[in-house]
N, C-alpha and C positions, 0 to 999 in steps of 0.2 A: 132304789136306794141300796136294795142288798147289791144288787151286782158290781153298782159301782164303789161301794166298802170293798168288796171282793176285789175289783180291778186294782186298787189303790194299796190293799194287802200284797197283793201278785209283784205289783211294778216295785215297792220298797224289799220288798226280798229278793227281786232280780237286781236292786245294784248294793244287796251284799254279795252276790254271786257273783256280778263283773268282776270286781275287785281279785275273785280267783278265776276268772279265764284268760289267763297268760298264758304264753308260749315262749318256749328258751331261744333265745335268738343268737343260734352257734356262733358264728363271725362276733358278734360283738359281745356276746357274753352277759346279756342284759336283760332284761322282763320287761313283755309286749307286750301294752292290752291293743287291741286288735278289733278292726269294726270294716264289715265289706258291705261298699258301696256300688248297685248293681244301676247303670244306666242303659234301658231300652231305646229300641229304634225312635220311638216317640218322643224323647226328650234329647232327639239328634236330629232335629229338624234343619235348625237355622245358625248363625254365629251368634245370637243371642242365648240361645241353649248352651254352649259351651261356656260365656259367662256367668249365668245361673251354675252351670256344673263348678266354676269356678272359686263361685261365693258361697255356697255348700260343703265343698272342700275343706277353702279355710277356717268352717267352724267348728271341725272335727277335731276331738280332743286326743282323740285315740290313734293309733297307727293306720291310718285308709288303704286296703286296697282294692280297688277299684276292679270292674268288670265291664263291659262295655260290650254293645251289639253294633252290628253294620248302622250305617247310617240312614235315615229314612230314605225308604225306596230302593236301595242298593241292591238288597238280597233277591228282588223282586226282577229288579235289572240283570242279575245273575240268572236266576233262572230262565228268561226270554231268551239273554245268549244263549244257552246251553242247549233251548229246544228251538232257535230259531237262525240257521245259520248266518242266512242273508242280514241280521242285524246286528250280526258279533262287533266290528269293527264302528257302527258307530255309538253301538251300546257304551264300549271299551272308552270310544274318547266320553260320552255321557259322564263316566263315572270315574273319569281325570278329573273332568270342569268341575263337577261336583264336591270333590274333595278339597279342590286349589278353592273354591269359593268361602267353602265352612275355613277353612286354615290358609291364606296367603302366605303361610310363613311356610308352606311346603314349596314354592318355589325357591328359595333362597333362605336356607335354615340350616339346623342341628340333622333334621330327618330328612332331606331333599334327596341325599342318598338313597336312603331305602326305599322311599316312595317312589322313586323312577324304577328303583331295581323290582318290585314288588307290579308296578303296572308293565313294565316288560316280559316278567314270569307269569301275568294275568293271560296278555294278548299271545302271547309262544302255547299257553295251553288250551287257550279257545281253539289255536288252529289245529293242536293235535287232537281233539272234538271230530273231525273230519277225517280221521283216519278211521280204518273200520275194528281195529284194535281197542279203541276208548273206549274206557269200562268205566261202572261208576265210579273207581278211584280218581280219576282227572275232576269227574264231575265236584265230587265233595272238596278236594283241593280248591275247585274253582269259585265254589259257593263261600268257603273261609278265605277268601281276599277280602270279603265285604265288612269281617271284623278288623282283621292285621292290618287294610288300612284306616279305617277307623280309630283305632289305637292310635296308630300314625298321628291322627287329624289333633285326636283329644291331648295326648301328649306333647304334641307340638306348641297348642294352644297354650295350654297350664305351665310350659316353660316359657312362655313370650308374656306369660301373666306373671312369671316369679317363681311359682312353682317348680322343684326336683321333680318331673314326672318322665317316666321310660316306658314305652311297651313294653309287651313279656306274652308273646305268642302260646298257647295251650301248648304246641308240642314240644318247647324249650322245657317249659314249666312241668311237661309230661303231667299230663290229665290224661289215664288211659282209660279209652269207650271200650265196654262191654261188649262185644258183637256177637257173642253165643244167644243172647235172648232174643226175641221178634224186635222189641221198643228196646233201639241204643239205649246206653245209658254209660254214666260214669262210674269204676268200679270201685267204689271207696276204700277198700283193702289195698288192692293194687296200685293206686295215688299216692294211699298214706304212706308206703314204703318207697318209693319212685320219684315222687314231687322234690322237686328242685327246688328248696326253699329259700336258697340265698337269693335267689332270684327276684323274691321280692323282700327281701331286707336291707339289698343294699343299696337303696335310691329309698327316697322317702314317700315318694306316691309310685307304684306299679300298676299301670294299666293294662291289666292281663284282656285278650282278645276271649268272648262268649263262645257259645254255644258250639264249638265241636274240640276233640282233643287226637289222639293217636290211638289206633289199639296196640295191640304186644310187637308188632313188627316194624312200628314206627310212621305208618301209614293215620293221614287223618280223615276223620272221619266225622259227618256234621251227625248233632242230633234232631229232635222232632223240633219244627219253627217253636220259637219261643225259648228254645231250652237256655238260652243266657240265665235265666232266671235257675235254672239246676244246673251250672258254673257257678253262678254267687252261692247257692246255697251248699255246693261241695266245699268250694274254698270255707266256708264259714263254721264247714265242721272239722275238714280237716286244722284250721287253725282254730278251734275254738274260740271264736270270734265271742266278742260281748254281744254284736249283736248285727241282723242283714237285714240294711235298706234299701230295698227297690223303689227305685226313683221311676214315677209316670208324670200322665200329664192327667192324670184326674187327680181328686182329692184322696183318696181310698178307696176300699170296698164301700160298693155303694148295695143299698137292701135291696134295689131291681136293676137289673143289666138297663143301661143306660141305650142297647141299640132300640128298646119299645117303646122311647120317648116318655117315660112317665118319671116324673121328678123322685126318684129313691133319696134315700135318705143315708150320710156315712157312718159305717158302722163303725164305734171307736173300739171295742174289741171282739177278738174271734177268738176261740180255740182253735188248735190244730183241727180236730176232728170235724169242724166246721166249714173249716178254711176247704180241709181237701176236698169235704162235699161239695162246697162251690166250685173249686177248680173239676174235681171230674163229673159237672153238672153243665159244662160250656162259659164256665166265666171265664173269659180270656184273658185279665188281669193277671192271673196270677196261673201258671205252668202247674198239669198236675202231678207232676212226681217230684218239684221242687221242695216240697215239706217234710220228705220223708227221713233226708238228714238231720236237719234244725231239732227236729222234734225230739230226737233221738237224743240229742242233748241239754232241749230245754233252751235252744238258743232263741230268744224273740224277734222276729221279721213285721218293720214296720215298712207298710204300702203307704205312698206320702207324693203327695204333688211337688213338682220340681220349682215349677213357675209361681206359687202363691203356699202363702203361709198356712197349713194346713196338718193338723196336728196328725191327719193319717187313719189309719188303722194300722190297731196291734196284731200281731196272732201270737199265742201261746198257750201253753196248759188251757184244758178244756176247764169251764167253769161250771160246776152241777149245782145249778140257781134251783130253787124251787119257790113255784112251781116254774118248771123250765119254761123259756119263751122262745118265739118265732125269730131270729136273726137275719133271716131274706131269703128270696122268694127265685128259684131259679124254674127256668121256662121253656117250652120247645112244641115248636108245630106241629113237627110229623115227627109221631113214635108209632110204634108197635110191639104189642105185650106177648111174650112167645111163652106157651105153657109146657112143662115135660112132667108126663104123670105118670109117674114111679109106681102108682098100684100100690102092694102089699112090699113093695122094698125097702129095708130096713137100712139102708145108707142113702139115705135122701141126702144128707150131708156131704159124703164123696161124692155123689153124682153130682152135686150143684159143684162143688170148688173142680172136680173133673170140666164139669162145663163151662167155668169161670176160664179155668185155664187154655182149652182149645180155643178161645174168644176171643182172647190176647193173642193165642199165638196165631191166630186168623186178621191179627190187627181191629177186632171189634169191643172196644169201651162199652157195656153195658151201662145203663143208667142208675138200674135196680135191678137186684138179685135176690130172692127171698124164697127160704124153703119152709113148707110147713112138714107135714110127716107123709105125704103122699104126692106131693108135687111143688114143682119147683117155678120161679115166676120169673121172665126178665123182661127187662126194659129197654129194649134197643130201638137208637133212630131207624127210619124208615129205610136212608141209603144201605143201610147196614144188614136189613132186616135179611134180603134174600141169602147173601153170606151166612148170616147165626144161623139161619134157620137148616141149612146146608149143612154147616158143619156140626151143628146141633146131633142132626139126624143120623149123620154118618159115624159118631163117635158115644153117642150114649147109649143106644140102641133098646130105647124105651118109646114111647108112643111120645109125640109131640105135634103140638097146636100152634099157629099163628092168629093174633088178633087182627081186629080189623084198625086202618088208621085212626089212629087218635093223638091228642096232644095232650102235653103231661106240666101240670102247674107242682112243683116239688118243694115244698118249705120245709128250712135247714133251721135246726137249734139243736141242743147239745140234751138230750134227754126225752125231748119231743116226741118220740117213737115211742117211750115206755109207757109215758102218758097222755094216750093221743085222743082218749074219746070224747070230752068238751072241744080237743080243737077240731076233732072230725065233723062233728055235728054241727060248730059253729061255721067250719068253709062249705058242709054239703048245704046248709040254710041259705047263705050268702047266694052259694050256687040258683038255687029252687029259684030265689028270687029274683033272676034274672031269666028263670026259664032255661037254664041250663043243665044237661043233664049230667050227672057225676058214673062213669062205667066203673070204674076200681078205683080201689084206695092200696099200695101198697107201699109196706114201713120199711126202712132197712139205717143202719148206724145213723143216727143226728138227722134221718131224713124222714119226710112222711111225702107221699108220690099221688097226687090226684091225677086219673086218667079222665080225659072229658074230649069234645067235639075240639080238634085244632083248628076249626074257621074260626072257633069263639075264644079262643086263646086269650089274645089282647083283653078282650072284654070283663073274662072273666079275670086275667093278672089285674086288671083298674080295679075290681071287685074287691080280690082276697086283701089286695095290700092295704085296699082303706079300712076295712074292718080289722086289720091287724096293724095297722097306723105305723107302717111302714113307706109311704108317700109322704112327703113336703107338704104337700096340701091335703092330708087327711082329714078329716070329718067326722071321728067314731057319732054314732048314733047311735 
């Protein structure tokens, strides 16, 4: 009951805050409230998915603009070209048929234009693929057809339905990527001054093209799969948006990843600091660096089914319930706990954010990072393991261990960590009784980390969740 008081306090003070997240809209001289609608590969399946995008549209009350990923399978289709040459050319016609099917109105339309000019600048840079000159600039040009015509399809659509809608390509709109860090990213400084805003005020719907943008010389550039999702959430800071909706085809966040077949349950809110723990825990729902804008502003991001009426999940301001509770349960087969032991050294704290740092720039996500006063703990999957442990060694130049493999059950709530020893003892019980052995327990922000046997994974997620009644079919006992 407190939380959902709390929820109900939260959402009535966010639409006194709408009311002030406007933007001056130069050209017309007017006040915009403002709402970005992000649609994934997944709910660009079929020409019924474009009608659902349709009847969504028109219930938005605020200024929409839209975001949008390749179409299902495209990007996927892009990539095979790109490593396989012998299939360029029928990949190319593939991924005509497939656009003229979602949108007939690309043959004989407003866009028929551009979409023949766009699949003629596709096929002219596959063939230059085959020269020995091709760098990954052709590549990532070649991977951003699978939005621009995308855009193309949806746009085409939403005016054959009534709809004002117009593409708006990243690099038009100039979205400039980051390329001095290891993980692209979008520069939010450098956009806010640079972004083309008339671009999308002067047409009523703007279907700006996802996931990659230009860096400073004008060249485009994709980011990490997924990143549509950190395109909607920059747009949403940069215009102070009321608020970004990521359209799926599931209901929300759900309390257990859906690929271990056990009925989770929708969480109807997260806070930020929750959310990010599930995204950089392998929840593929939701991109993990997409939150780092929104947050910054308080802007709220609701995850919502496209095809059925489902109220979603929230994320925003973290909620500190007491006594905090379990939110859900992220999971993984093969980990490996890598130790570095500082001894008598009194910056355990540099040497872990040191070692945080060479990880990333080695392209390796840690799961868990925790230092106490003489050593430092991570949590890296298995593929990854030989790498950290490599560049581990070569840059801290402290003593360092690797565990042996293990699987890691990580349940996320927002305080959980501070007070974790009722819930440690009630998942190590859980554990015993199935004869399972618990190796480590490690805590780090809104997360608590059991290491245990990964053949018993499954076993033991059916386990924790039902004692923490986080399954549909739970049974507390």
């Amino acid at each position: 009951m407190t939380q959902l008081l709390l929820l109900v306090q939260y959402l009535l003070s966010k639409q006194l805050q709408l009311l002030s997240y406007v933007i001056w809209q130069s050209e017309g001289g007017g006040l915009v409230n403002v709402e970005v609608h992000k649609f994934g590969g997944s709910c660009l399946k079929t020409s019924d998915d474009l009608t659902s995008i349709y009847h969504r549209l028109c219930n938005v009350s605020a200024k929409p603009v839209v975001v949008i990923s390749a179409l299902w399978g495209v990007t996927d289709r892009l990539l095979r070209a790109i490593e396989i040459p012998s299939q360029r050319e029928d990949i190319a016609d593939e991924i005509r048929q497939r656009h003229l099917v979602m949108s007939p109105s690309l043959e004989d339309g407003d866009f028929t234009h551009r979409f023949e000019e766009l699949m003629a600048l596709l096929v002219n840079d596959l063939k230059k693929l085959e020269s020995e000159s091709a760098g990954a600039a052709i590549e990532h040009r070649i991977l951003a057809y699978g939005e621009q015509l995308s855009a193309l399809v949806v746009a085409s659509e939403l005016c054959v339905k009534g709809l004002n809608a117009r593409p708006v390509n990243a690099e038009d709109l100039r979205l400039i990527i980051d390329t001095k860090v290891n993980e692209r990213s979008i520069d939010l400084q450098v956009s806010a001054k640079k972004m083309n805003r008339s671009l999308l005020f002067d047409i009523h719907i703007p279907i700006v093209t996802g996931w990659y943008g230009v860096d400073e010389e004008g060249v485009i550039r994709v980011l990490d799969r997924g990143g549509s999702d950190v395109t909607a959430s920059t747009l949403a800071y940069l215009l102070q948006a009321d608020q970004l909706v990521l359209w799926k085809d599931v209901e929300g966040i759900l309390t257990i990843n859906p690929r271990w077949g056990i009925g989770g349950k929708r969480v109807p809110y997260l806070g930020y600091s929750e959310a990010n723990a599930l995204a950089n825990l392998g929840t593929t729902i939701l991109h993990p660096t997409c939150l780092k804008p929104v947050e910054e502003l308080g802007i709220p991001v609701i995850l919502t089914s496209l095809k059925t009426e489902s109220e979603g999940t929230i994320v925003g301001p973290d909620l500190h319930l007491s006594p905090p509770s379990v939110q859900a349960i992220a999971s993984q087969e093969s980990v490996r706990m890598l130790v570095i032991e500082c001894g008598n050294e009194s910056n355990t704290s540099s040497i872990a954010r040191n070692a945080l740092s060479q990880l990333i720039d080695a392209g390796v996500s840690p799961w868990s990072i925790q230092s106490t006063n003489d050593r430092i703990e991570l949590i890296v999957s298995d593929k990854d393991a030989a790498v950290a442990f490599s560049c581990l060694h070569q840059t801290t130049g402290v003593e360092l261990k690797m565990g042996h493999l293990s699987g890691v059950l990580s349940l996320v709530g927002a305080g959980i960590s501070d007070e974790c020893g009722d819930l440690v003892e009630q998942v190590s019980h859980a554990l015993a009784g199935i004869e399972l052995a618990l190796h480590s327990v490690l805590r780090s922000k809104s997360v608590i980390h059991f290491l245990i046997d990964g053949e018993l994974i499954s076993q033991a997620l059916l386990e924790v969740s039902r004692i923490l009644d986080l399954r549909q079919d739970s049974l507390i006992q």
